[in-house]
PANU-202392 format. One record per atom (N, C-alpha, C): residue in one letter; x, y, z. Coordinates in steps of 0.001 Angstrom, whole numbers, padded with zeros to 6 digits, always signed. Layout:
# PANU-202392
AXYZ...
This chain:
# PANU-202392
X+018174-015668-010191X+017384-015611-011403X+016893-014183-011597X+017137-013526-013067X+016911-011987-012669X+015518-011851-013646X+015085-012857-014805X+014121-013037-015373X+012755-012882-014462X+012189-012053-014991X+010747-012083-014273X+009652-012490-014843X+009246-013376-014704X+008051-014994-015021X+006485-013727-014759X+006076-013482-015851X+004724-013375-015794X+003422-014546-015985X+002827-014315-015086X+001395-015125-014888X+000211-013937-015233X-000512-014265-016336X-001809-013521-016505X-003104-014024-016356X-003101-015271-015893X-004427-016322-015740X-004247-016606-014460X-005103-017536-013775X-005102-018358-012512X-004337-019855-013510X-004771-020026-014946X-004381-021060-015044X-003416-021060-015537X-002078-020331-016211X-001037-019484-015897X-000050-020339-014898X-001010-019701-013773X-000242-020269-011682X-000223-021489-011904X-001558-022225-012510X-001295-023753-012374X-000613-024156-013204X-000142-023709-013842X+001216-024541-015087X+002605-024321-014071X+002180-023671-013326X+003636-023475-012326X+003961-024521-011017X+002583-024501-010854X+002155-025771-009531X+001229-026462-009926X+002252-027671-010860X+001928-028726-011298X+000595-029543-010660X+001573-029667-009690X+000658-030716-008346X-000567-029909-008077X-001051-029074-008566X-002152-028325-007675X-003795-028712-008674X-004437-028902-008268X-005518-028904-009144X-006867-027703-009455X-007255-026969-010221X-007600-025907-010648X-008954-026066-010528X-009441-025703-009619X-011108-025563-008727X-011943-024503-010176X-011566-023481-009777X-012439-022362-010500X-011472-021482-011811X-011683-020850-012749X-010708-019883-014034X-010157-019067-013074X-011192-018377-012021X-010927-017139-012030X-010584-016684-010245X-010353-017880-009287X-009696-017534-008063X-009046-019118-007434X-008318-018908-006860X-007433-019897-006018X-007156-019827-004894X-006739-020973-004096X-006862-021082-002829X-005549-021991-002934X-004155-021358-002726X-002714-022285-002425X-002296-022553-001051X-001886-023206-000797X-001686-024065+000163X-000026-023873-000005X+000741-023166+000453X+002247-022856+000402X+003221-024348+000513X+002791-025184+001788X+003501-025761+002422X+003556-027163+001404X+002707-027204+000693X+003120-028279-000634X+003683-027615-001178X+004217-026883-001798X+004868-026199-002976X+006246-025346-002640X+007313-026319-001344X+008494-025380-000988X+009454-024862-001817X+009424-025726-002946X+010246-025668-003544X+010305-024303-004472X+008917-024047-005227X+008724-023079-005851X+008666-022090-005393X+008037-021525-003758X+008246-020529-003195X+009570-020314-002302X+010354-020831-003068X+011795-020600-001754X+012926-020814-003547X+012576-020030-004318X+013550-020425-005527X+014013-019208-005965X+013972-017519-005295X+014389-016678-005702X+014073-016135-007081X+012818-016595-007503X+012655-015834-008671X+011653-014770-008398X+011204-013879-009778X+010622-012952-009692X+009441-013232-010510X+008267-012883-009524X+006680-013256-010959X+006193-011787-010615X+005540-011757-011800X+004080-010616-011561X+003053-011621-012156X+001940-010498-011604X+000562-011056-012054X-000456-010735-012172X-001425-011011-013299X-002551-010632-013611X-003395-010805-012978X-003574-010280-011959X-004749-010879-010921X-004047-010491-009168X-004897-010363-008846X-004761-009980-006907X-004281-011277-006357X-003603-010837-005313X-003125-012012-004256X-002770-011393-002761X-003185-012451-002108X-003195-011770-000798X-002384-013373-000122X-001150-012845+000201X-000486-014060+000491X+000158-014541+002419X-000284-014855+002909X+000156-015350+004476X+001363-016489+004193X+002544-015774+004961X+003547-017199+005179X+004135-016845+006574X+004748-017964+007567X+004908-017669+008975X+006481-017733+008754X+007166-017615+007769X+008140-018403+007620X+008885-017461+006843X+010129-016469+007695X+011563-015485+006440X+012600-015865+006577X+012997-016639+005518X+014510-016614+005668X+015420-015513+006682X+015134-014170+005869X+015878-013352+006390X+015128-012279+007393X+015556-011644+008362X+014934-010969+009089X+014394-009834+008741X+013311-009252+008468X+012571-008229+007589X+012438-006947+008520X+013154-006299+007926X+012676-004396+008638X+011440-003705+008031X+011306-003015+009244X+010060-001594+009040X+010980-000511+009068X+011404-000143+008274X+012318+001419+007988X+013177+000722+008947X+013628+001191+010310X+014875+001002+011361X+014163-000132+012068X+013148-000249+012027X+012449-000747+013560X+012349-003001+013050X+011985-003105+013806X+012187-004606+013596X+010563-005256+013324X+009931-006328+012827X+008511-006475+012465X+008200-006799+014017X+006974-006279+014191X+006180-006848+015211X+005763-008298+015888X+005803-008566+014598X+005397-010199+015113X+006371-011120+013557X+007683-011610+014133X+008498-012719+012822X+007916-013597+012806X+006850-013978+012704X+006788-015895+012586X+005448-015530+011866X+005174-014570+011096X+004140-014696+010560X+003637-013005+009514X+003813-012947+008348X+003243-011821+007655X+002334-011619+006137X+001545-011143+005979X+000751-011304+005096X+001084-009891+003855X+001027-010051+002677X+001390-009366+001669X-000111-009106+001015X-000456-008296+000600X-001238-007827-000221X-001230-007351-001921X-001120-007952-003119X-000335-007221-004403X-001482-007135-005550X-001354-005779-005998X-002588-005755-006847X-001826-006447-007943X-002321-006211-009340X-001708-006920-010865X-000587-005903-011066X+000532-006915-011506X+001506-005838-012033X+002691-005660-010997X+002031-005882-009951X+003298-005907-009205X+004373-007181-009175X+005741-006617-008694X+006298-008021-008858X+006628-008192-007075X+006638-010033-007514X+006859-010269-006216X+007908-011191-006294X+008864-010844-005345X+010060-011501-005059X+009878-012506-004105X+009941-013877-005055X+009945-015153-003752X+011698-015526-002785X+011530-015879-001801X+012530-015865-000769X+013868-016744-002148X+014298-015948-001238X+016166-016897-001967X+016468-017862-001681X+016878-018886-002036X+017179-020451-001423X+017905-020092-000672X+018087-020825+000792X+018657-020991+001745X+019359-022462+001436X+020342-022379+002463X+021148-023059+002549X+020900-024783+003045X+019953-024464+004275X+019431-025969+004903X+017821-025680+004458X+017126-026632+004473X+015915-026941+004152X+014894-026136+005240X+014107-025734+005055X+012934-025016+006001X+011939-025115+005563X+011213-025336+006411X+009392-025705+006162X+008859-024023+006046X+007939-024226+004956X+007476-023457+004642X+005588-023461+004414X+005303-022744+005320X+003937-022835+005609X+002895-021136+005311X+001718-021414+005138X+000874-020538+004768X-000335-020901+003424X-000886-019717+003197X-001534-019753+002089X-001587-018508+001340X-002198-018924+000358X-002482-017447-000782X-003575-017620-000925X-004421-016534-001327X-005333-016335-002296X-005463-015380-003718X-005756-015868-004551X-005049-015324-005316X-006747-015635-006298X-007044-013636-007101X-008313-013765-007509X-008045-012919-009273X-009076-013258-009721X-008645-012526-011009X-009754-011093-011022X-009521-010441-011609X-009942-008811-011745X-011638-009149-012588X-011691-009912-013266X-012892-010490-013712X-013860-010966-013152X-013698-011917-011834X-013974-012520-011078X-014984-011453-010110X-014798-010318-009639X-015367-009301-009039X-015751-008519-009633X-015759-008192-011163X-016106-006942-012149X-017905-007140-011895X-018036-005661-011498X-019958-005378-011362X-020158-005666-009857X-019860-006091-009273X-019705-006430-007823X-019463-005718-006725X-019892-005291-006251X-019616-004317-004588X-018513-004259-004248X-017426-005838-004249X-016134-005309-004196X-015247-005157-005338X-015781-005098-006326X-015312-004532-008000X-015548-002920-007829X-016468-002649-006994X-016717-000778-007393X-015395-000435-006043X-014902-001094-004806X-014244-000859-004086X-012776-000911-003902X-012542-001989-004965X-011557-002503-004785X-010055-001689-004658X-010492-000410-004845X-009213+000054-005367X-009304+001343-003566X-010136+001202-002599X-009935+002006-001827X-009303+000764-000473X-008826-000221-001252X-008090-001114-000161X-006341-000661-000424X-006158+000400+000117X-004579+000708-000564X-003568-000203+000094X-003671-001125+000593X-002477-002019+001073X-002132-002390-000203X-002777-002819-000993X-002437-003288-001839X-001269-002901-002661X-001317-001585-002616X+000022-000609-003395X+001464-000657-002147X+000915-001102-001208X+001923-001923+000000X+003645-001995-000784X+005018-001872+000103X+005520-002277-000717X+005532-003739+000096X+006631-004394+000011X+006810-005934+000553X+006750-006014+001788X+007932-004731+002549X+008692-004522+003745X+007551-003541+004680X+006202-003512+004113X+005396-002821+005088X+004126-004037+005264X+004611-005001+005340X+003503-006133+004913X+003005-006279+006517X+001683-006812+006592X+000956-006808+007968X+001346-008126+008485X+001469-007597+010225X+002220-008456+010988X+001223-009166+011668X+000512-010558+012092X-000478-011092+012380X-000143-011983+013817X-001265-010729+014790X-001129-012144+016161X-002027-013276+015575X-001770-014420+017076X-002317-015642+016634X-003518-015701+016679X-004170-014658+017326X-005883-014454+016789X-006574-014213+015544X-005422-012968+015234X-006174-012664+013660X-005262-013913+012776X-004291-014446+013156X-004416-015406+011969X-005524-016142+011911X-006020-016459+013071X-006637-017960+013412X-008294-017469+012222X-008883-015927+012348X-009687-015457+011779X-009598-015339+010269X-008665-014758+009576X-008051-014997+008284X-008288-016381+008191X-007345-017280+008640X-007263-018948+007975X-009035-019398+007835X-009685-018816+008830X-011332-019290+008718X-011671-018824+007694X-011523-017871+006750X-012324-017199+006208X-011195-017929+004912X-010318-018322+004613X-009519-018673+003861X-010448-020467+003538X-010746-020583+004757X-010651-022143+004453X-012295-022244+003822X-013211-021284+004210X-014483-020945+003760X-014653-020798+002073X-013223-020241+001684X-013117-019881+000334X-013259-021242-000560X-011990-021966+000089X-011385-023173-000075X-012479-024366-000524X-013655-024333+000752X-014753-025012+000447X-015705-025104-000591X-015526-023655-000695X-016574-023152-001257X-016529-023882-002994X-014983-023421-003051X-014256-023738-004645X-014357-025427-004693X-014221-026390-003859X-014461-027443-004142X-015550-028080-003927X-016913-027119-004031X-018025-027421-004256X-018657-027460-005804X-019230-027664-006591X-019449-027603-007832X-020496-026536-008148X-019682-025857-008816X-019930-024205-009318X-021696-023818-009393X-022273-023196-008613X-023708-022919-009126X-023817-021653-009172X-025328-020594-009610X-025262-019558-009020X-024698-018157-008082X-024949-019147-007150X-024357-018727-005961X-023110-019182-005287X-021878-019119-005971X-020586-019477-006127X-019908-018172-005801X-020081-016933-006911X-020051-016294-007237X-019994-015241-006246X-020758-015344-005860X-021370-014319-004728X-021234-015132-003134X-020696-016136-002978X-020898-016192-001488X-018943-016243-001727X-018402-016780-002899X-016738-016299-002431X-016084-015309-002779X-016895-013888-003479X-016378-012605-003427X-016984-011861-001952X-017753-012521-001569X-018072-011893-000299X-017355-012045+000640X-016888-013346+000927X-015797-013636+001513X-014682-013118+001242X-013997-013155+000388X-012704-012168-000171X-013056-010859+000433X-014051-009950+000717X-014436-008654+000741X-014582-008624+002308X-014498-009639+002984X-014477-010076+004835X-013225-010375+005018X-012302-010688+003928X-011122-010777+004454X-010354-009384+004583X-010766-009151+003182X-009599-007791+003024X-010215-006875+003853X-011562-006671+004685X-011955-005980+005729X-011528-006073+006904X-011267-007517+006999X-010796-007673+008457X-008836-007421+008297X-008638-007466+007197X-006918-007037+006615X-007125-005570+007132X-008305-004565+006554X-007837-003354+006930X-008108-002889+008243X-008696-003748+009079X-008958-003462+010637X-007215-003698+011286X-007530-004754+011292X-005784-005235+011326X-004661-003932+011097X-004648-003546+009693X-003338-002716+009752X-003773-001047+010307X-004957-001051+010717X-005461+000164+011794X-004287+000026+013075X-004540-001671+013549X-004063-001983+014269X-002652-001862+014374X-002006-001598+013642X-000614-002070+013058X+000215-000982+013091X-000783+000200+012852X-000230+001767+012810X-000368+002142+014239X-001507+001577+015148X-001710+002273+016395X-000699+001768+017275X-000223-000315+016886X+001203-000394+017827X+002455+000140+017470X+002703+000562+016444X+003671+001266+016089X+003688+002802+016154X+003460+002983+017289X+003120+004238+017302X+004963+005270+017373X+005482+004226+018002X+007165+005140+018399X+007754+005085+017011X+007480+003679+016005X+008265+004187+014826X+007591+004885+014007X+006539+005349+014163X+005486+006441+013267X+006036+007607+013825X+006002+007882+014831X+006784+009070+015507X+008208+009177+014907X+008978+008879+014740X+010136+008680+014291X+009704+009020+012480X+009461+008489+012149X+008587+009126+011170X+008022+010199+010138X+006987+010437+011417X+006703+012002+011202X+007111+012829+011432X+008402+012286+012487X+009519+013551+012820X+010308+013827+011336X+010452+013197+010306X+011633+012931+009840X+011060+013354+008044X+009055+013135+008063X+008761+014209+007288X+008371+014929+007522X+008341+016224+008547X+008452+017160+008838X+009819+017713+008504X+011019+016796+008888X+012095+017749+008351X+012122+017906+006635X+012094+016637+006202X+012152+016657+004839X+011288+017903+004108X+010492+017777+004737X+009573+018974+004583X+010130+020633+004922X+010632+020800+005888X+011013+022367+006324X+011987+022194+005427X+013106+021109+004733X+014045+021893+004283X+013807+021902+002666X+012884+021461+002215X+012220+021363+000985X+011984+022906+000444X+011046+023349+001546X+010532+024498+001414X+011839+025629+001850X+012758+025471+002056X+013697+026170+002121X+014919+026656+001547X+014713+025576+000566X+015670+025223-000739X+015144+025725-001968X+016487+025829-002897X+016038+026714-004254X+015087+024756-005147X+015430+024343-004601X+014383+022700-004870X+012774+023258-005306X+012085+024128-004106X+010905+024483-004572X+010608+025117-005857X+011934+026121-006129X+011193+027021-007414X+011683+026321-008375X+012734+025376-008406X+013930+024610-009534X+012848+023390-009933X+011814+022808-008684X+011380+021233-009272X+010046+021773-009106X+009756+022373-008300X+008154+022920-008003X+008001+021893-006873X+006395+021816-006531X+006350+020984-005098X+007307+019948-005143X+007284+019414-003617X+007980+017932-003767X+006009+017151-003639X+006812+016180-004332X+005381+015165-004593X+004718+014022-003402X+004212+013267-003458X+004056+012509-002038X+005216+011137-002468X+005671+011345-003623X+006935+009826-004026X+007828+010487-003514X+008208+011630-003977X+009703+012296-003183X+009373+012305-002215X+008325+012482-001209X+008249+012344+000402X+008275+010964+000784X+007704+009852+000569X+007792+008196+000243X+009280+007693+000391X+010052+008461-000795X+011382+007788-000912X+012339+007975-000115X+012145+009485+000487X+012855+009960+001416X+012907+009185+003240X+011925+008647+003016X+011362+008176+004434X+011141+006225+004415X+011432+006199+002785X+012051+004949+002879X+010470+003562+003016X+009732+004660+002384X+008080+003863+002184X+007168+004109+001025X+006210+003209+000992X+005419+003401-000483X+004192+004590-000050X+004212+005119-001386X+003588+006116-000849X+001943+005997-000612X+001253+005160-000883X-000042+004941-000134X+000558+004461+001353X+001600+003458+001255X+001439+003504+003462X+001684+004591+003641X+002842+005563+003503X+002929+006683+004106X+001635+007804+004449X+000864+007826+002956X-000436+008841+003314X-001483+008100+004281X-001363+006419+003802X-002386+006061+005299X-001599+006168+006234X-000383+006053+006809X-000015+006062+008255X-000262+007986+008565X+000119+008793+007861X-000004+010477+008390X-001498+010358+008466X-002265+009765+007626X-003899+009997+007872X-004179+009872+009082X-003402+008175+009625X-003873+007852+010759X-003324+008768+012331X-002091+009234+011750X-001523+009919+012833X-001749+011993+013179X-002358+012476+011749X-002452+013561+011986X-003991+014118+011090X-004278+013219+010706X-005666+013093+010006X-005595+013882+008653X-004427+014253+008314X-004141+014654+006964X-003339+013753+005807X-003425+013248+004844X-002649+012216+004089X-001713+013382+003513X-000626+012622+002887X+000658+013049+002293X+000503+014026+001959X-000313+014269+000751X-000775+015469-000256X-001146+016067+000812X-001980+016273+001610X-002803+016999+002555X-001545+017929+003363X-000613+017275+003795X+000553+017797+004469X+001077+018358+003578X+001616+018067+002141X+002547+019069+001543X+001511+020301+001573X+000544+020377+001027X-000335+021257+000672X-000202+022535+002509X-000157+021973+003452X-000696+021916+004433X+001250+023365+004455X+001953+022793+004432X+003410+023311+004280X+003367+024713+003721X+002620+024095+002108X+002599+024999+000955X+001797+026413+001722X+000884+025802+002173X-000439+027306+002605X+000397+027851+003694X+001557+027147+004625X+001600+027928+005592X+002832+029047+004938X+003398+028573+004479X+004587+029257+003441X+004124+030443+002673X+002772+030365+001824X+002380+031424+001145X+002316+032495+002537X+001168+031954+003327X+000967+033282+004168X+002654+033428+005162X+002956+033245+005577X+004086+033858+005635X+004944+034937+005041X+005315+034608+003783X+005135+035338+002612X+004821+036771+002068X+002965+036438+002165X+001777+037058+001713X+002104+038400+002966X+002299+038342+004156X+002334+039219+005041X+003477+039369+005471X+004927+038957+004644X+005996+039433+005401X+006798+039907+004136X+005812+040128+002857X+006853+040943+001758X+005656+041815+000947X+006081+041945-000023X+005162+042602-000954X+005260+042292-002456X+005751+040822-002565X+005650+040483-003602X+004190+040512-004233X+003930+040358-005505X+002435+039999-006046X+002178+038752-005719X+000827+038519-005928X+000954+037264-006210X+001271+036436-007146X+001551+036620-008226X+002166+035777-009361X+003645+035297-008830X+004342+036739-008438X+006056+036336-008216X+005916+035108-006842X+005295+035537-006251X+005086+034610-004723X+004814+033646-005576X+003647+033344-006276X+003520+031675-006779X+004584+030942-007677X+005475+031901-008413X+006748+031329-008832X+007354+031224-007587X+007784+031939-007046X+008687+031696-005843X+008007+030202-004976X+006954+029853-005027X+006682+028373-004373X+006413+027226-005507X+007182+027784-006768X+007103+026995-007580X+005790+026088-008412X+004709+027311-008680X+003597+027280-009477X+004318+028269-010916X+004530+027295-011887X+004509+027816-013208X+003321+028620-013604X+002050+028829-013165X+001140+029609-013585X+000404+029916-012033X+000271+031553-011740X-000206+031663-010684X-002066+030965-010518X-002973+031241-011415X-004225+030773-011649X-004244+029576-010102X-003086+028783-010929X-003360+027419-009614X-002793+027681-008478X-002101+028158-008340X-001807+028818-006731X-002624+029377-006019X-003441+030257-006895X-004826+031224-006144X-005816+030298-006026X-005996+029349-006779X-006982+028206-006714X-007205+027290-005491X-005783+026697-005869X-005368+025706-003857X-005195+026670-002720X-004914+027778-002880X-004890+028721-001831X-006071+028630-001156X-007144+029280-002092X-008602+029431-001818X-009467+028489-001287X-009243+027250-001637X-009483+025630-001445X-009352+025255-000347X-008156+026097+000565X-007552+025743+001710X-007956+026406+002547X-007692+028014+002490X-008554+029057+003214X-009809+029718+003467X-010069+029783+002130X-011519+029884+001728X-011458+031615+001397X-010498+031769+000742X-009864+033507+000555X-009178+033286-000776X-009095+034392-001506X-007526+034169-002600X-007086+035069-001849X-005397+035019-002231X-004269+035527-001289X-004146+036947-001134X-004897+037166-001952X-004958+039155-001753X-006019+039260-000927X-007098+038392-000412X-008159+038408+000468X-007492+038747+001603X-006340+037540+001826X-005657+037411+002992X-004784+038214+003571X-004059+038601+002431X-003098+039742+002836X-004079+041095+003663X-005053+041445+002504X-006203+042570+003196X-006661+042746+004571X-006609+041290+005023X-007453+041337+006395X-006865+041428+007267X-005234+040815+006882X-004321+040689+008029X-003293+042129+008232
């Protein structure tokens, strides 16, 4: 099926899962393992609204770039609105299919502590194939805090509805980002592998008529090259060299100028064309930003 089925409501989802009955407008609590049919049908949805989805259960065996997932029998997806998500392809023999979703609308948290935050949870920009791998502890912690939600919604709506199941949502996706701390620190050999591999992308970037022809490479051309979305990539270099993506090109860029700056006598304008700044102004700008000099400072001292 190559049609892609948009959902812009929670009640939207429930015209899809008939059988399901619709607690609250504006968040849900699915239960996978009733509904095999629809999540194992190869189609494509997006959606208006967040979902944070757990299933123990892949058809097919899922890679991390080369490396194999940490833990198969169990991974959790994170998708802000807009993204699409590809449900598994029918298989051939029947398979149980187990997990849950939660799935919240953007309304639902607007004015809210995790409405002013929401957007510094970058899993969310996750692609599929970097999705978090869950021992049987942190599932067992997730499903609590899932089933807390669950309760909560089939209680009859008061006040304090509101506020005790965005709080919860805001304990999950906290204990989600402890977790993929976790996730980067066991993967430490394919992060290495990795950062070996943007580092090269990198030396030969800067070595190529690419710099003055495209100007920087961006943190997507570093992403694509390495075969990841580019928020994991800047959180995994954060976590591994305490600089994110941008931070490293930039990091390239400064070492390149001074090189440069003290091994020719270009100006600085031609040098900032030559690293592919259409107007020097911003070259002397990030220079300065970085060093705490403009580049004729630097040249002077050295």
């Amino acid at each position: 099926m190559n049609n892609i089925i948009h959902l812009e409501t929670i009640a939207d989802m429930h015209k899809m899962l008939p059988q399901a009955s619709m607690k609250h407008p504006l968040v849900a609590v699915v239960d996978f393992s009733k509904y095999e049919e629809q999540f194992n049908s190869g189609m494509k949805i997006t959606l208006g609204f967040y979902s944070v989805m757990f299933k123990n259960f892949c058809a097919n065996k899922m890679k991390y770039g080369h490396q194999s997932y940490d833990f198969d029998d169990g991974s959790l997806i994170c998708m802000a609105p807009r993204q699409v998500i590809a449900l598994d392809e029918p298989v051939e023999k029947k398979v149980d299919i187990k997990g849950w979703g939660i799935f919240f609308h953007p309304d639902l948290i607007m004015g809210t502590s995790l409405g002013k935050k929401i957007k510094e949870y970058s899993f969310f920009s996750y692609d599929t194939n970097e999705a978090l791998h869950l021992s049987d502890k942190e599932k067992q912690i997730l499903n609590e805090i899932v089933q807390k939600i669950d309760a909560e919604l089939s209680e009859n709506i008061d006040k304090h509805s509101q506020g005790l199941i965005v709080s919860n949502i805001e304990l999950l996706l906290n204990y989600c980002t402890r977790y993929y701390d976790r996730q980067f620190i066991t993967r430490k050999t394919a992060n290495s592998d990795i950062l070996a591999k943007v580092e090269t992308v990198l030396t030969k970037y800067f070595q190529s008529p690419d710099l003055i022809e495209k100007g920087l490479p961006t943190v997507k051309y570093l992403a694509d090259k390495v075969f990841l979305s580019p928020n994991y990539l800047s959180d995994l270099l954060k976590k591994e060299t305490g600089m994110n993506a941008q931070d490293r090109i930039h990091y390239y860029l400064i070492e390149e100028a001074k090189n440069l700056l003290l091994s020719s006598d270009k100006g600085v304008g031609e040098l900032a064309f030559s690293l592919g700044f259409e107007y020097p102004q911003y070259f002397s700008r990030l220079f300065k930003s970085k060093t705490g000099m403009t580049p004729l400072e630097f040249r002077n001292m050295n």
